[in-house]
N, C-alpha and C positions, 0 to 999 in steps of 0.2 A: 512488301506492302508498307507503305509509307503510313506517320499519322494520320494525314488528310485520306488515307483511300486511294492516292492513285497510283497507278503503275499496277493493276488489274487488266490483266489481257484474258483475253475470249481464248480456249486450245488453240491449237492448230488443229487445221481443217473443221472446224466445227463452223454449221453454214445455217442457216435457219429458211431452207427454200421450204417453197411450195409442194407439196407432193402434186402430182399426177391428176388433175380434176377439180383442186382443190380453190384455183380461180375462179370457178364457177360460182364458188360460196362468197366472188368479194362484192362490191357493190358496184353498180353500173358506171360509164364516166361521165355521168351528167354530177356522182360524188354523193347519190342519194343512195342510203343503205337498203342493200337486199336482201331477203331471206337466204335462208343458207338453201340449199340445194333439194330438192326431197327424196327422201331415199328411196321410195317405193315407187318411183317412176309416175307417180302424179302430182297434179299441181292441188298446191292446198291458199289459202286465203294469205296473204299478207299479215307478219306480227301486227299486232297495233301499236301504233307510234306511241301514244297518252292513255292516260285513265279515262273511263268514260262514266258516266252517270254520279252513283252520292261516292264512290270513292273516288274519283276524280275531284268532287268537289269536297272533299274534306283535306286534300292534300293539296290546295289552289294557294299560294301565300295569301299570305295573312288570316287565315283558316285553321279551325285547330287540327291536330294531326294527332291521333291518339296515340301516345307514347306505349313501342314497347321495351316491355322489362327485358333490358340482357341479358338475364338470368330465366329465361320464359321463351328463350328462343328454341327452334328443335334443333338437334342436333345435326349438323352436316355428317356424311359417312367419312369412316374412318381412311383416309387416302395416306399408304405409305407403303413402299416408296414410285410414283414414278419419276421416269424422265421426260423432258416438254415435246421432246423432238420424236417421239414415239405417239405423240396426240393428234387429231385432227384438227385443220383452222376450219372456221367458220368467221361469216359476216361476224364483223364487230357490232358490238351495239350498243350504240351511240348517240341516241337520240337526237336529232336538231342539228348536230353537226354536218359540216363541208366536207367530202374528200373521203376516201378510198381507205381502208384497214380494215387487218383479219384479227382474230382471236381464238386461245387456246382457252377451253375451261377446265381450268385444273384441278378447282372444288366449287360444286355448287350446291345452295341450298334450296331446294326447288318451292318451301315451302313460303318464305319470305322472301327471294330474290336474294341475298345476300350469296356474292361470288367473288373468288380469285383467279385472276384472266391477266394473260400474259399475250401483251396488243402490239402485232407489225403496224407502221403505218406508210402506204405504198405510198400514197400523194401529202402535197402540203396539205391540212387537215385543220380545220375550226370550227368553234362554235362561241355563240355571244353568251354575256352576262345570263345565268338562271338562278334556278335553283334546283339541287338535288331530292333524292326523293330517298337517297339514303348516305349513312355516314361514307364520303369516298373518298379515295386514296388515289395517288398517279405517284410513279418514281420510275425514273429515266434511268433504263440500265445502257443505251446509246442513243447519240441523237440530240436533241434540243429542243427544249417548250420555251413557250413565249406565256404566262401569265398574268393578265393588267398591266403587260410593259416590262414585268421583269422577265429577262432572259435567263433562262441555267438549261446547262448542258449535264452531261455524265452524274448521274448522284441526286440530280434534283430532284424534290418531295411537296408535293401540293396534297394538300386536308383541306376537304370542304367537308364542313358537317349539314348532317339531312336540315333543310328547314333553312340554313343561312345564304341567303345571295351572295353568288360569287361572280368574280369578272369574268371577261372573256380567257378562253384558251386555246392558245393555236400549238401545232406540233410540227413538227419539219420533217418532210419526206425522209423514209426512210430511221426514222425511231424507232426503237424496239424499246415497253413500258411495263411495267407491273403495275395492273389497275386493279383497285378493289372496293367491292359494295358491301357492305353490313347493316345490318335491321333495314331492309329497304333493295328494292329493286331498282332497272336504269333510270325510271323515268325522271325526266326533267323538266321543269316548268321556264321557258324563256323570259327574261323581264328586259326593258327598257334599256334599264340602267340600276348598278348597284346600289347608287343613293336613292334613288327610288322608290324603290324594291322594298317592300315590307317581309322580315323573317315570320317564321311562322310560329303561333303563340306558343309550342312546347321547344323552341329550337336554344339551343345555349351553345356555348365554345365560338369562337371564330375561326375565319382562314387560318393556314397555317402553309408559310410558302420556305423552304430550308432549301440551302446547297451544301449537301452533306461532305461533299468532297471538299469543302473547306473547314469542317469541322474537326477537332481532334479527338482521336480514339481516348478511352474512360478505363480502367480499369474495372471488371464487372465486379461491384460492390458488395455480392451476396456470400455469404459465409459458405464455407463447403466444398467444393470441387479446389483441385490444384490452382494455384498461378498461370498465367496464359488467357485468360477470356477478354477480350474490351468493348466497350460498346460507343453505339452514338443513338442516344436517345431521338429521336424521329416525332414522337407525339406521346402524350401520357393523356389518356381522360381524366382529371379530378375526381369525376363523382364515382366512375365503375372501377378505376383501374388501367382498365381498356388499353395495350401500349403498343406503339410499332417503332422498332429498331433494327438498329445494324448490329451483328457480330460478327468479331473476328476472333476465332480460335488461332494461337499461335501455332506452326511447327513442333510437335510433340505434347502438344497438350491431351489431356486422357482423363478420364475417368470409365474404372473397372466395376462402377456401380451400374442400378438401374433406377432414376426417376421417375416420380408421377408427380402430376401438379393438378390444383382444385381448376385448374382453369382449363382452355384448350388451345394449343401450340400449334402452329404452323410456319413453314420458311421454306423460300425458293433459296438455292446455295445460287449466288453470284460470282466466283472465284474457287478456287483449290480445290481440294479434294480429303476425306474424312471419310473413314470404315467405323461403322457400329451395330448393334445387333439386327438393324434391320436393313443392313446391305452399305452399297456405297452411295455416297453427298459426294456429287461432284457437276461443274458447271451445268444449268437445267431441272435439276431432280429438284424435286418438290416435297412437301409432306400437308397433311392436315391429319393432325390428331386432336380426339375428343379429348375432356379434361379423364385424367384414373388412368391414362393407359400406361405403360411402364415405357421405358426406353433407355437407352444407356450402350454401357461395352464400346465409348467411344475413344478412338484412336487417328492422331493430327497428320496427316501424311506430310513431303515437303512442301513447301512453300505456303504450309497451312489453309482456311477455309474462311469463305464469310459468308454471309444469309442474309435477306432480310427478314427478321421473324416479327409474330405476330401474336398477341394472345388477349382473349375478352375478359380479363383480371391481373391481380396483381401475380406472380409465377413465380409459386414456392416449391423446390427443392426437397418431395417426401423420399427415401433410397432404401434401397432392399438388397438382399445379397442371398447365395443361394436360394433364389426362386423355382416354382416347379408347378408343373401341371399333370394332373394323371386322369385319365376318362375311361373309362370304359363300357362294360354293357355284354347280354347273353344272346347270342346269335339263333335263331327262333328257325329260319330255314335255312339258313349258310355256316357253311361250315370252314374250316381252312384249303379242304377240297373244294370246295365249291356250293354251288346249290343243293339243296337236299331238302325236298318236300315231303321226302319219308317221317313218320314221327320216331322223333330220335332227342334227348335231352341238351335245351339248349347249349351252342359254345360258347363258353367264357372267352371277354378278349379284352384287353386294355391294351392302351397305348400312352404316351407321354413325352411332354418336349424332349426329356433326355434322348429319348429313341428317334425323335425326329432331327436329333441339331447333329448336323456337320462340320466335322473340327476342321474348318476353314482358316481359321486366323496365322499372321505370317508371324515369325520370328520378331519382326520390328512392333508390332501388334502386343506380342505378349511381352516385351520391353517394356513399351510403354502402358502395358498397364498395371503391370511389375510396380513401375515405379509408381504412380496414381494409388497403387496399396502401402507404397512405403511411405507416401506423404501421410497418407491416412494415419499411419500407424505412427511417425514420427507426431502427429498433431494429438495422440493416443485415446486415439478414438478404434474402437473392436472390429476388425473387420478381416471377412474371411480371407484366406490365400486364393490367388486366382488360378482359374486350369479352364483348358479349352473345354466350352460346351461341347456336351455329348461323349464325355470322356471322362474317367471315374466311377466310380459308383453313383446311382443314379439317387439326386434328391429325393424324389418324389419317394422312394425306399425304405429312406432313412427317416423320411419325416413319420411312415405309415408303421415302423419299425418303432420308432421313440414311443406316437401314440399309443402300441401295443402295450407295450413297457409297463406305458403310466399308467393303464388302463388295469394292468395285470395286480398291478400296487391297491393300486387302488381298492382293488375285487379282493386282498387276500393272499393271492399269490404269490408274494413276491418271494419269497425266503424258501423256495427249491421246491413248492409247489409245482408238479407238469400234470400234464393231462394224458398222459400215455398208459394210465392202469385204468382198472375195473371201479365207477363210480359207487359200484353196490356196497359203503361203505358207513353208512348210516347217518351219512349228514347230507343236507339239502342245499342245492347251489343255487335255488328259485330265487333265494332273497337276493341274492349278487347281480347287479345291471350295472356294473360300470359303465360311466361312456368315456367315450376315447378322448382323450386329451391332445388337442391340436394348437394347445397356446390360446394367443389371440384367435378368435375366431368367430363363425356365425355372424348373426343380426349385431355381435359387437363393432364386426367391421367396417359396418355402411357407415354409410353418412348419418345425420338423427331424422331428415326429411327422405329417405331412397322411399320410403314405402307412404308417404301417408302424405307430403307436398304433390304443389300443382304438377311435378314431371315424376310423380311417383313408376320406378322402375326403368324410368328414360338414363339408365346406365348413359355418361359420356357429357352429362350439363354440365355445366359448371358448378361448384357446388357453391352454399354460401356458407364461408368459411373465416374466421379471424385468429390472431393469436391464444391461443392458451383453449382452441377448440378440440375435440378431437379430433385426430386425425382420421380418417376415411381410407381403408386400405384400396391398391390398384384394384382393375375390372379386368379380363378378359376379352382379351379383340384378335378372334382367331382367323380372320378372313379380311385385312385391308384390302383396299385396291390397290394393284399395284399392276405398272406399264410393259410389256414384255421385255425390255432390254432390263428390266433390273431384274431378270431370272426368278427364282423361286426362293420366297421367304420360309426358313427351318423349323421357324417356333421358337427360335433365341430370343429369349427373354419375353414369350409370349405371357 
């Protein structure tokens, strides 16, 4: 991998056809886009192209467009991990445009429109000068656009923000793209001409047109993880944070932690290949995570990895070690036999990520995270020994063992106090209610808005968050979506 980025090849044999039917979803050759196909064997109505009525006309340029807060948006679902080539295409959509392309939806937010789509395009493909109807992204993983005259091939990066006119865009047969919508759906409003063209009264930032493949890779600036990360900054928002870039993790780079960030994270891997707790990154796979979710246990394979990631704030670094999850609950008509609708006293049953994780990890895996503990400790910062998930004594144990402990202290007991005699000994244990001592915990853990802000309980927002705030422990996200070829997630580091 070169500084500029290039000398990134596709595998071998990796092919991005059509499956079986799947043409039916593209658009006609007259180049007019068509609805995708219908699954129930009836015809249904035509998408509609525009807005119609006072929403139409409040998103018209030069119109105000009521601003939304990016911190007010709902949450997209948790998607981790698929891979693309496990997806279905569908009619791209494209509003206004010339010419023939499919698309894969890899995360979408049904509630505002905002989407991450990963766009073939069969025929040469254009559309004139508009404006968007939300902040959009275009980047050329092959192929070649044409924007107001500038030409970029491989790497190239066009930002149009919602509300700004932009020029025309054509695309050249056969391009393969990562597009993306935020606060805002496809729609697009045609103008004249960009000089023309009035933005619309809440709109701010301009175009933003890069050929990343002639930029130089950065070393990633943030304090924390080993040496190894580089980036190529792509777009920053000023006012939110808001940032899309390139990374490249080197050949052996690692970390044996697990991170959360107030913000929420997403990346298509463009190159190499990368194992972590929640499977394999490698050419295709995708992710969207909400902000709090944990993630980590990563390990660089050869020829290392790169992404284009994406996140709706600034993406801080919060890390955990020995993490644990335990659930349980009393079985009312089932038993470990089976049904039982006799009455009989509920069964006790728990389970826990220990019990659910697979000591999967290779040799070179546990190397490298070997050493991501010895940076650590060499920087002399505290930090556990690392062992394959699902193997040792089970966190969840130790932690409900300690709590006992303190609990027992707490009550009196400590000093050789047991409970294995006859209490009929003339003192009263009524007044003794210790509670368990779990550390940090409880309503301390949330954020100070989880319960009583506008997304109150909407676990996964982003949170609003700055230096010297507290910090907001990880959430819970025990059901991602994930695509069949990346097999069954364990609960590592759920």
């Amino acid at each position: 991998m070169g500084r500029g980025g290039r000398g990134v090849r596709r595998a071998p044999g990796r092919r991005h056809r059509l499956r079986r039917g799947a043409r039916d979803a593209l658009p006609d050759r007259s180049g007019r886009l068509q609805g995708a196909p219908p699954v129930d064997g009836r015809r249904h109505p035509p998408p509609q192209r525009r807005r119609q009525g006072p929403q139409a006309r409040a998103a018209r340029p030069g119109r105000h467009h009521p601003p939304i807060d990016p911190r007010g948006n709902p949450v997209r679902p948790h998607v981790e991990l698929i891979q693309e080539d496990d997806y279905v295409w569908h009619g791209a959509e494209l509003p206004g445009g010339e010419g023939r392309a499919s698309e894969r939806r890899l995360s979408v937010d049904e509630e505002d429109g905002s989407s991450s789509l990963r766009v073939d395009f069969h025929t040469d493909w254009g559309r004139g000068p508009g404006i968007h109807h939300a902040d959009t992204e275009y980047y050329v993983l092959e192929g070649e656009i044409d924007y107001g005259g500038r030409r970029i091939g491989k790497g190239g990066y066009v930002y149009a923000p919602k509300g700004v006119p932009a020029d025309y865009l054509k695309v050249a047969e056969g391009t393969k793209m990562l597009h993306y919508r935020e606060y805002g759906d496809a729609g697009f409003d045609a103008v004249e001409s960009v000089a023309a063209a009035k933005r619309w009264s809440d709109a701010r930032e301009e175009i933003v047109v890069i050929d990343s493949e002639a930029m130089t890779w950065d070393a990633v600036p943030n304090p924390g993880p080993m040496p190894g990360l580089f980036i190529k900054y792509l777009h920053v928002d000023p006012v939110t944070g808001f940032y899309t870039r390139l990374v490249h993790a080197q050949e052996g780079w690692s970390d044996h932690r697990l991170a959360h960030h107030p913000c929420y994270e997403e990346a298509y891997t463009t190159q190499g290949h990368m194992e972590y707790n929640f499977g394999t990154l490698d050419l295709g796979t995708y992710f969207f995570r909400p902000a709090r979710v944990k993630h980590g246990h990563f390990t660089t394979m050869e020829g290392g990895a790169t992404w284009l990631l994406r996140s709706d704030g600034e993406l801080k670094n919060w890390y955990t070690q020995r993490e644990w999850v335990r659930w349980g609950g009393d079985g009312v008509n089932y038993t470990p036999d089976g049904l039982d609708e006799e009455p009989h006293e509920p069964a006790r049953w728990s389970s826990s990520t220990h019990d659910l994780a697979t000591p999967w990890r290779s040799e070179e895996d546990m190397r490298q995270m070997n050493a991501a503990w010895q940076f650590q400790i060499d920087q002399g910062q505290h930090n556990s020994p690392v062992k394959h998930q699902g193997q040792g004594a089970d966190p969840s144990i130790i932690a409900i063992m300690k709590a006992m402990d303190a609990a027992n202290l707490q009550g009196g007991h400590g000093d050789g106090h047991s409970h294995d005699h006859d209490h009929d000994h003339g003192h009263d244990h009524a007044h003794h209610s210790p509670e368990l001592d779990w550390g940090w915990s409880g309503r301390d853990v949330e954020h100070r808005d989880e319960r009583t802000g506008p997304h109150a309980h909407n676990w996964g927002t982003r949170v609003d968050w700055k230096d010297g705030d507290p910090i907001p422990a990880p959430i819970i996200s025990s059901l991602p979506v994930r695509s069949r070829s990346r097999g069954r997630w364990d609960g590592d580091g759920m």
